[in-house]
C-alpha positions as CSV (number, residue, x, y, z in Angstrom):
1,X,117.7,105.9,120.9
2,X,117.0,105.1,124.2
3,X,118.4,102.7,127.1
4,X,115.7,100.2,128.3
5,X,116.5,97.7,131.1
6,X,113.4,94.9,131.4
7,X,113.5,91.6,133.0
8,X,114.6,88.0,132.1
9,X,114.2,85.0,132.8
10,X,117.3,84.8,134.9
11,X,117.6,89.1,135.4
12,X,117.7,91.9,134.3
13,X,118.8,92.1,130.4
14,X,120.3,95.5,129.4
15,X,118.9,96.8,125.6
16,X,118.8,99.7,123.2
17,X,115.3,101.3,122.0
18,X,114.6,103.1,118.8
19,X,110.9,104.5,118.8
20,X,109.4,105.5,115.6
21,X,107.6,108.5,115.8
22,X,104.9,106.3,113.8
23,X,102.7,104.7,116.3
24,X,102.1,102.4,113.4
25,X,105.5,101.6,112.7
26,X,106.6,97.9,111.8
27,X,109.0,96.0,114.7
28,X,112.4,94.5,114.4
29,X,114.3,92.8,117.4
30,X,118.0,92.1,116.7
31,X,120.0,89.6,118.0
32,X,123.7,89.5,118.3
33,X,126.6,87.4,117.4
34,X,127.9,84.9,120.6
35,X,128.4,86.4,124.1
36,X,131.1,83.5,124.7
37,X,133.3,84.9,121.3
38,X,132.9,88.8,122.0
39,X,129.5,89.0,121.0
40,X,127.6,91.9,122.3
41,X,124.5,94.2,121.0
42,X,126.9,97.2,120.0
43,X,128.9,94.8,117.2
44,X,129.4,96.7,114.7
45,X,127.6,94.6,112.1
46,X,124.5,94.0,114.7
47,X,124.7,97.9,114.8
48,X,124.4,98.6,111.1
49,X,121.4,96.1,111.0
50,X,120.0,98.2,114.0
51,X,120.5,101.6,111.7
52,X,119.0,100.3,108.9
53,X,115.4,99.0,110.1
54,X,116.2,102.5,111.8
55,X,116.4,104.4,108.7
56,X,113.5,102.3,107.3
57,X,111.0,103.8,109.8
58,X,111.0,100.7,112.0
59,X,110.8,100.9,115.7
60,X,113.7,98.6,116.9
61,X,115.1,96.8,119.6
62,X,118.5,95.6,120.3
63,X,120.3,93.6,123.2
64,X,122.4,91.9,125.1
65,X,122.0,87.9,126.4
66,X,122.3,87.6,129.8
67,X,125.9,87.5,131.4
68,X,126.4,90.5,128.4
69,X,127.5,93.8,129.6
70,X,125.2,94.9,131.8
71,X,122.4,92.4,131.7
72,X,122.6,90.3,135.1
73,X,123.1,86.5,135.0
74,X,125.9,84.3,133.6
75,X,126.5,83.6,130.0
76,X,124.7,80.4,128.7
77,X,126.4,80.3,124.8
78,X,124.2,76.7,124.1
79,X,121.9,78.9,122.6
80,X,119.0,77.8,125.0
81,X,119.4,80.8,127.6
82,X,119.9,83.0,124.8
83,X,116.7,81.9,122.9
84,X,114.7,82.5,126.1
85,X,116.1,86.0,126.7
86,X,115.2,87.0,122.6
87,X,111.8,85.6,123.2
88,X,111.2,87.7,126.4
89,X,113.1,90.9,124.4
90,X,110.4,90.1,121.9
91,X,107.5,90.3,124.6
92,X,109.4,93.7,126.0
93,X,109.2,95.1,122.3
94,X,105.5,94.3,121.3
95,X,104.3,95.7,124.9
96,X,106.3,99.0,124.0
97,X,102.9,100.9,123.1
98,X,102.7,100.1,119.9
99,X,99.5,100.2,117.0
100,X,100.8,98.0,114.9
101,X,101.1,93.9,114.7
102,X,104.3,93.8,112.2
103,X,107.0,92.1,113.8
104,X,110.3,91.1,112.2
105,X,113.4,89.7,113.7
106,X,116.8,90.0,112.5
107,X,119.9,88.3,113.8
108,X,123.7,88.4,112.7
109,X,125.5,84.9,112.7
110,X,125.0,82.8,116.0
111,X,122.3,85.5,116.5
112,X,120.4,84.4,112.9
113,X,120.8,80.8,114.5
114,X,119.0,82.0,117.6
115,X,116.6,84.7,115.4
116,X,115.7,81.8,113.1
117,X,114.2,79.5,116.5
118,X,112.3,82.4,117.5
119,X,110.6,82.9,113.9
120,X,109.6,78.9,114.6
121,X,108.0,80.0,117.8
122,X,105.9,83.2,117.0
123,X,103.9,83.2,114.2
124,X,102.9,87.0,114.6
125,X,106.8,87.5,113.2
126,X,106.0,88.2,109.4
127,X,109.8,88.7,107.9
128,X,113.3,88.0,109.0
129,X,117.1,89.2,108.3
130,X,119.4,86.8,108.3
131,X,123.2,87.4,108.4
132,X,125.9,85.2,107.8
133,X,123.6,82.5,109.2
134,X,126.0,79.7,110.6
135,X,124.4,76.8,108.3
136,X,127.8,74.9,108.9
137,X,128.3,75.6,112.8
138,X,124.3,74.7,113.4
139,X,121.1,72.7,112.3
140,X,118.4,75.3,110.9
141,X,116.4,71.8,109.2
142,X,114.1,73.2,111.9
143,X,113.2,76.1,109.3
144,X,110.6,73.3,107.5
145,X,108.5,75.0,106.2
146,X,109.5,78.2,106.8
147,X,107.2,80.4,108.0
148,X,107.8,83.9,106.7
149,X,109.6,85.7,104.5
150,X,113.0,87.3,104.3
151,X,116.6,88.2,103.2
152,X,119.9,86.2,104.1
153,X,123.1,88.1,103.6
154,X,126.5,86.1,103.3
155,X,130.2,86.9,102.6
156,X,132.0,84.8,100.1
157,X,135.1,85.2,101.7
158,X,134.2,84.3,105.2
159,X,136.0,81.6,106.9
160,X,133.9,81.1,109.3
161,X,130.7,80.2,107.8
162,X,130.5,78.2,104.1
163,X,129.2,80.3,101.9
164,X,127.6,76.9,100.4
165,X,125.9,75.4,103.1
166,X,124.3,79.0,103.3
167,X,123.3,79.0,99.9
168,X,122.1,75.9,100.4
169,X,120.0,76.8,102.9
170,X,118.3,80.0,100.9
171,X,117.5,78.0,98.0
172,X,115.7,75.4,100.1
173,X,113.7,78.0,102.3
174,X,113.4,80.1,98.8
175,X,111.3,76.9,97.8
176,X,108.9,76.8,100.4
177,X,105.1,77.5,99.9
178,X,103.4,80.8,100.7
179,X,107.0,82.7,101.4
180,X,109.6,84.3,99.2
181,X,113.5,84.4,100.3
182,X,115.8,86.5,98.6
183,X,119.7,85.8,99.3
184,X,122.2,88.4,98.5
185,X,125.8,86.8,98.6
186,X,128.5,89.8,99.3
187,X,131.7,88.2,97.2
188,X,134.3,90.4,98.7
189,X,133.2,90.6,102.3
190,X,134.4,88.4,105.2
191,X,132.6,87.3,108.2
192,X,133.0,90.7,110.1
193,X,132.0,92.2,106.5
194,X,135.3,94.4,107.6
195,X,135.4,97.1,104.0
196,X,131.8,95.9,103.1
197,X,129.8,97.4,106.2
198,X,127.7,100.0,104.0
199,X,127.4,97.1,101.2
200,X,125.5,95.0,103.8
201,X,123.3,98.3,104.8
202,X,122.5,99.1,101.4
203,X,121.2,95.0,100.6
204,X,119.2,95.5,103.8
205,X,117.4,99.0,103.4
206,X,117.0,98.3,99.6
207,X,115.6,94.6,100.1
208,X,113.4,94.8,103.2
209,X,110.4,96.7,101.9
210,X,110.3,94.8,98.7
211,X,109.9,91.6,100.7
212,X,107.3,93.2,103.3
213,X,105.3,94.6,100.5
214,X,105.1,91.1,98.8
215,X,101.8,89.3,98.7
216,X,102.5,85.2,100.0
217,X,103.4,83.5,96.8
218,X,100.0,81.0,96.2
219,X,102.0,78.1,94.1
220,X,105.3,75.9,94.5
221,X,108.0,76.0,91.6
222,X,107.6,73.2,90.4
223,X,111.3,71.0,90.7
224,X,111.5,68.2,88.1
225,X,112.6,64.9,90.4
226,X,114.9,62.3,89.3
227,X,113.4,58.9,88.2
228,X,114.2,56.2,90.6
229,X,114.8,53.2,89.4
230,X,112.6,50.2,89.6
231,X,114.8,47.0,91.5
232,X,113.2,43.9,92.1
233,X,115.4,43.3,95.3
């Protein structure tokens, strides 16, 4: 793993590289929980997402938003600066010599939020991680359709985000044409998935190829929709 500094749009923005020894290898760029709350790229749980596209053979990048650590700038925490830094990080990762044109992009609660705009924004991103996705903090209506698949992980004992609005959210992107969504609900874990770290690895590194090794569903389920009455008013 190795330390990459590349520029921003407001400086320098400070990142950790993982290069597969596959020249072929997928990509993943993951994207952290926010700066203004202790959010940096070395969270633990933005770590363990970071091992396991590792440990799948990905090449991956992490890092930090600008005013984080040691990337220059001040922190923006509207979510704008940061989704211009993860699109330039994404820019920085698919100019890293690589063969292949699999990307992915993974992000761990304000960092899904931000991970989710990008997937809306590059349609050469084929799959995404979501974790603990702030449904309830956030709009993600944006996700309509969605364009790729993926996985969203969520703790039913977080207090932070509503495990139903999440839920919510995966069975309405799970619905969407050409894409599948699996979501993986973690009972016992909180938002900082404190005693269910490995539990979150495992979902990942077990789920992940499944989903990239999927061919795009061709049909919609079909939902049966409630009759609406017929007023004369």
């Amino acid at each position: 793993m190795a330390e990459v500094f590349f520029n921003g749009p407001v400086g320098r923005l400070e990142g950790r590289f993982h290069r597969s020894e596959n020249p072929r290898a997928p990509l993943v760029l993951v994207l952290h929980p926010h700066p203004a709350q202790g959010g940096t790229m070395n969270n633990r749980v933005t770590y363990a997402i970071f091992q396991a596209f590792v440990n799948m053979g990905f090449s991956v990048l992490r890092f930090n938003y600008r005013g984080v650590g040691n990337s220059q700038g001040e922190v923006d925490g509207t979510g704008v600066g940061e989704l211009a830094d993860a699109i330039v990080a994404l820019d920085y990762l698919q100019n890293m010599d690589s063969e292949t044109n699999v990307c992915w992009i993974a992000g761990y609660s304000f960092g899904a939020w931000v991970a989710a705009q990008v997937l809306m924004r590059r349609p050469e991103v084929s799959g995404f991680v979501f974790v603990s996705p702030p449904t309830n903090l956030y709009q993600f209506d944006f996700l309509s359709p969605c364009p790729a698949s993926g996985l969203i992980i969520q703790g039913g004992k977080d207090t932070i985000v509503s495990e139903t609005s999440v839920e919510m959210l995966a069975e309405q992107l799970a619905g969407h044409r050409f894409v599948h969504v699996e979501y993986r609900p973690i009972p016992a874990a909180d938002h900082l998935y404190s005693k269910n770290l490995k539990e979150m690895y495992d979902i990942i590194v077990q789920m992940v190829p499944d989903i990239k090794s999927r061919k795009p569903k061709k049909t919609l389920k079909k939902v049966k929709r409630p009759e609406i009455p017929n007023d004369d008013y």
